[in-house]
C-alpha positions as CSV (number, residue, x, y, z in Angstrom):
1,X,28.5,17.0,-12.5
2,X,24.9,17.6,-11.4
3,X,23.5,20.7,-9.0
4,X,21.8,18.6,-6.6
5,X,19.0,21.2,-4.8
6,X,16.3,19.9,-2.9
7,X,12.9,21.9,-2.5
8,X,12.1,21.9,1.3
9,X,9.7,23.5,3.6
10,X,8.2,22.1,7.1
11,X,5.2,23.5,6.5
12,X,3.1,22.0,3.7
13,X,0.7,24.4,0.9
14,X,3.6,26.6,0.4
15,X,4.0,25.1,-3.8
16,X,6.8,23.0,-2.6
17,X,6.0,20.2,-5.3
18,X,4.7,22.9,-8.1
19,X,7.9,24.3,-7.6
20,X,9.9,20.8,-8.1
21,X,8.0,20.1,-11.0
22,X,7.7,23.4,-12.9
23,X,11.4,24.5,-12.1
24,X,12.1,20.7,-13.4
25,X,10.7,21.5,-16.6
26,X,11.5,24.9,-17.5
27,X,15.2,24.0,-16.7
28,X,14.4,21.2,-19.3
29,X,12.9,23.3,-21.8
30,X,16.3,25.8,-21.2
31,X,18.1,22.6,-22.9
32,X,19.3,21.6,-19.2
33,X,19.4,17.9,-18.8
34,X,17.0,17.1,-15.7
35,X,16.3,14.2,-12.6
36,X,13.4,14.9,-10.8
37,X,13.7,13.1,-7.6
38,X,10.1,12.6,-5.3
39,X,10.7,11.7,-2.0
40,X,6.9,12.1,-1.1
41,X,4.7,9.2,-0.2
42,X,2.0,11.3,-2.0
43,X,3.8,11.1,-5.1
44,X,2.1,14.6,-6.3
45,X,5.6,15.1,-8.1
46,X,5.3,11.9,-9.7
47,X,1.9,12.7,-10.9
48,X,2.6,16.4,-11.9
49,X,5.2,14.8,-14.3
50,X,2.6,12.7,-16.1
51,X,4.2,9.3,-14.9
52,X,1.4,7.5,-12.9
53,X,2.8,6.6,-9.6
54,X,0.8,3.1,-9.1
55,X,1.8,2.1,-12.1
56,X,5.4,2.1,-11.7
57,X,7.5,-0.6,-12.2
58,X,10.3,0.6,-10.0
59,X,10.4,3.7,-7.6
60,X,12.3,5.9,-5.5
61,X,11.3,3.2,-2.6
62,X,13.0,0.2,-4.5
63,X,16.1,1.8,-4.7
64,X,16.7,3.0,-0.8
65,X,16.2,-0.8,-0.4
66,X,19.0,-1.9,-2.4
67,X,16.5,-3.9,-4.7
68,X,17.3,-2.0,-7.6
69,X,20.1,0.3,-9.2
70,X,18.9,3.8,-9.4
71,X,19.5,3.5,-13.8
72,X,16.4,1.0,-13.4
73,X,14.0,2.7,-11.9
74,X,14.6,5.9,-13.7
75,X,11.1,6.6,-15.9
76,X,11.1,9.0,-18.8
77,X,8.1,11.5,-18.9
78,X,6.8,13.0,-21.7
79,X,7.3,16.8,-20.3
80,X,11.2,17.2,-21.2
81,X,12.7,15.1,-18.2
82,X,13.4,12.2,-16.3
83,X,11.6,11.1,-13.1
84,X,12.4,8.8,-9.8
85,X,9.1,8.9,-8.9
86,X,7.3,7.8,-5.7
87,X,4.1,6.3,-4.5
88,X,2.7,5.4,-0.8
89,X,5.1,2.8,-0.7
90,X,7.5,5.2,0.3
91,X,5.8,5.6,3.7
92,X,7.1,2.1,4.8
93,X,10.6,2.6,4.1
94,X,11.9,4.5,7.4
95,X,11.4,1.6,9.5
96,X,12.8,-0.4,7.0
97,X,16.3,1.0,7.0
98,X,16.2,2.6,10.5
99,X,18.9,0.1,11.6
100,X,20.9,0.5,8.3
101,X,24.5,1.6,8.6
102,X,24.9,4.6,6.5
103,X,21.0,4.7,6.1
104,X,21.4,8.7,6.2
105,X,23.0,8.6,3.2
106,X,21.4,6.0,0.7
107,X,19.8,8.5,-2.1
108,X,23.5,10.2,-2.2
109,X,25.5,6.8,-3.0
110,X,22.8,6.3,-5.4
111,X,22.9,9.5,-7.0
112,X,26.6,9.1,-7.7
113,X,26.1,6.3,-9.7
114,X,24.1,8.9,-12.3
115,X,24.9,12.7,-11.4
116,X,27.0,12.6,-14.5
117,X,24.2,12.1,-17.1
118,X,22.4,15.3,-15.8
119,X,23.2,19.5,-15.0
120,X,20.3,19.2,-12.1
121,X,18.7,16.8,-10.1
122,X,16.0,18.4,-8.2
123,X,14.7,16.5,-5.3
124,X,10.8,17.1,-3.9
125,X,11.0,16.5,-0.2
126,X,8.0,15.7,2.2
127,X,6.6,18.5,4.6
128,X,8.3,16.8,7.7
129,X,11.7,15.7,9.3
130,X,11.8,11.9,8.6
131,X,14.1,9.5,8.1
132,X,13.8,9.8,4.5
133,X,13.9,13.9,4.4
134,X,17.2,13.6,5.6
135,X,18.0,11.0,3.3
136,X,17.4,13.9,0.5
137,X,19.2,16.8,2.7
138,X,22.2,14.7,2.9
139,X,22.6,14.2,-0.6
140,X,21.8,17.8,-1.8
141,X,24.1,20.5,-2.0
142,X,21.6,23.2,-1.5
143,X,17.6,23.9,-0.6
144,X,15.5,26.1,-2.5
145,X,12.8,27.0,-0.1
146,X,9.3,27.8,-1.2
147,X,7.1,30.2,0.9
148,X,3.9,32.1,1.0
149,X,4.6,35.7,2.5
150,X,2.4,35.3,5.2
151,X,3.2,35.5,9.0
152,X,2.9,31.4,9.8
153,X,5.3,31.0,6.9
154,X,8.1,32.7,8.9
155,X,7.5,31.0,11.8
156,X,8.2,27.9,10.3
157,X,11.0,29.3,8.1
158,X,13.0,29.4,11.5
159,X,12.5,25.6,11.9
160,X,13.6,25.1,8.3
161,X,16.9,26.9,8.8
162,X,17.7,25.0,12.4
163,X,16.7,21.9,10.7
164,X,19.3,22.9,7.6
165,X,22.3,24.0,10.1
166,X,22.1,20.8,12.0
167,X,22.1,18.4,9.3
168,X,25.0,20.6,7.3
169,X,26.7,20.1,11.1
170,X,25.9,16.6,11.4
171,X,26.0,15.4,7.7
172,X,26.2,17.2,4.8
173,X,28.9,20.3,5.2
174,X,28.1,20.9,1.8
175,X,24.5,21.8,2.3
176,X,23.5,25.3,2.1
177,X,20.3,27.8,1.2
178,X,20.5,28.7,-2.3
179,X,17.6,30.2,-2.1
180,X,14.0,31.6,-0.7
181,X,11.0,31.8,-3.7
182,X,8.2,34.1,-2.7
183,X,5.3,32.0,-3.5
184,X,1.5,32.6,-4.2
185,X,2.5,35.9,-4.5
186,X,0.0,39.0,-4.0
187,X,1.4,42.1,-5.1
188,X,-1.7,43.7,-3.3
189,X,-1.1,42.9,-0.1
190,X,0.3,45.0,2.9
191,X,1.3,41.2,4.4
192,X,3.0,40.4,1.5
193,X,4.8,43.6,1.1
194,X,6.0,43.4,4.8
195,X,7.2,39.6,4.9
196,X,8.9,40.3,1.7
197,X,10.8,43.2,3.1
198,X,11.6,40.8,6.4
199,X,12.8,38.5,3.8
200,X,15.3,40.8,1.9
201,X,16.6,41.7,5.3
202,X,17.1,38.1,6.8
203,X,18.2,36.3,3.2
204,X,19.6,39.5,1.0
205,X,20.7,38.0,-2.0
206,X,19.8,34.6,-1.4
207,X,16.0,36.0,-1.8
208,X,14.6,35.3,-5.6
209,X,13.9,38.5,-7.6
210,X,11.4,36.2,-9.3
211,X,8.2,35.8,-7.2
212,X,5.3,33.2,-8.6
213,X,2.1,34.9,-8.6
214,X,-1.4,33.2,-7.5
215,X,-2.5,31.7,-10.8
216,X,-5.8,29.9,-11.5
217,X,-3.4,28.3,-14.6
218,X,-0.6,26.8,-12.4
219,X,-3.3,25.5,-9.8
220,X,-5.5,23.3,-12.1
221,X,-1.9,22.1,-14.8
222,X,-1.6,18.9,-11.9
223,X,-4.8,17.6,-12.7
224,X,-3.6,17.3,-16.3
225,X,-0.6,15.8,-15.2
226,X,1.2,18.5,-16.5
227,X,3.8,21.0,-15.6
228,X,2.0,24.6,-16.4
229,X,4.5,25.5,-19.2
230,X,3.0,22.7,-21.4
231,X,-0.6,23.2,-20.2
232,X,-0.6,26.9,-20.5
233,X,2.8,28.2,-21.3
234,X,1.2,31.8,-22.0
235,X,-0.2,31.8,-18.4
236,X,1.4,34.3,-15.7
237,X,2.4,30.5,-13.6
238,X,4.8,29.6,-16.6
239,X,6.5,32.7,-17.3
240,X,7.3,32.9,-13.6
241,X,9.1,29.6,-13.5
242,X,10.9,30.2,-16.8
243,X,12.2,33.3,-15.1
244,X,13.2,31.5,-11.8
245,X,14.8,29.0,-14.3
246,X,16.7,31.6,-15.6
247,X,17.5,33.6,-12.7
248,X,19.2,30.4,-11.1
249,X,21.4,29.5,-14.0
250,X,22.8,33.0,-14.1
251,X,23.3,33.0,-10.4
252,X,25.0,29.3,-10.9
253,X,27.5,30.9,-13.3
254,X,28.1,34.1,-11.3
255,X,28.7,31.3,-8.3
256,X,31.5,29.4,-10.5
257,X,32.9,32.4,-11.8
258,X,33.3,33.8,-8.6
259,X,35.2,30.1,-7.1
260,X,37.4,30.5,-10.8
């Protein structure tokens, strides 16, 4: 069966999506079988995969409908993995289902129906609490949280973690933080230093050892439409996410090894 993880953070610019998209494909090119998931209206995930979001036939939006299994509107990309992908018709779909019974938990039931064919299914989640955020924290097991080490960054990271404990309460007991990734890193920096430190305190092993540097590289790959390991897979961006790839697969096995 699938790891289900979602990448979450309230506050936006933190490389929520250029983590769901890079960590996508590095898994992918570590011979892991991979569903990206975009539950943005912005469909930057989409896009970062190559996989035009107004062109789609079928999106993430036509399955939370009921219109269409999930198998259909699964889209092969060129960059090692398969994509759900999203576009602005996303944004319409919380009033749509807002009377729904079970309407918390429509991408779970859906996922079901295909966790089998993949190892991960990473889900992109939009900076906010809707409807449709806790459609992806309900059907998750655990959220990877991207952050900048910067002091509004930790201020919101206390939001993050309410938000996670209530919905693991309220709906998902299985949901968890399986991890905080220092992003936009500055080794340089006395901030940096001292968020990271209040980090290792607060999360202690749940903090990555793998940080992802600033990186001219990794910030222009989305205009190509391309995760950074196939636009520059030499640059500092794509050796950092093959390490956080990596690092997370031997943390997965010291995590079943431990419940064997």
């Amino acid at each position: 069966m699938a790891q289900i993880i979602a990448i979450a953070n309230q506050k936006g610019g933190v490389g929520k999506t250029t983590t769901a998209v890079n960590l996508a494909a590095s898994l992918a090119v570590l011979k892991k079988r991979v569903l990206l998931v975009d539950m943005d209206s912005q469909g930057n995930a989409t896009m970062g995969s190559g996989v035009q979001k107004n062109d789609l036939l079928y999106s993430v939006t036509d399955v939370l409908l009921g219109e269409v299994p999930i198998e259909t509107a699964i889209a092969k990309s060129e960059v090692g993995y398969k994509v759900l992908g999203s576009n602005r018709d996303l944004a319409g779909v919380e009033l749509a289902i807002a009377e729904q019974d079970g309407r918390e938990f429509i991408l779970r039931d859906a996922l079901k129906e295909v966790e089998s064919s993949f190892d991960y299914i990473i889900v992109d989640c939009a900076p906010s609490l809707s409807l449709i955020t806790v459609n992806a924290l309900s059907a998750v097991q655990g959220v990877l949280i991207p952050m900048q080490c910067e002091y509004y960054a930790l201020e919101g990271l206390a939001d993050l973690t309410q938000t996670i404990d209530r919905i693991q309460q309220a709906l998902n007991p299985e949901l968890e933080i399986i991890g905080v990734l220092r992003t936009m890193y500055d080794a340089r920096s006395a901030l940096t230093k001292d968020v990271s430190e209040e980090l290792s305190q607060y999360f202690g092993k749940k903090l990555y050892d793998t940080v992802i540097p600033r990186n001219i590289r990794l910030a222009e790959a989305p205009a190509h439409g391309l995760p950074i390991i196939y636009f520059e897979k030499s640059s500092k961006g794509a050796v950092a996410y093959l390490n956080l790839a990596a690092e997370m697969l031997k943390k997965s096995k010291v995590k079943k090894g431990s419940k064997a």
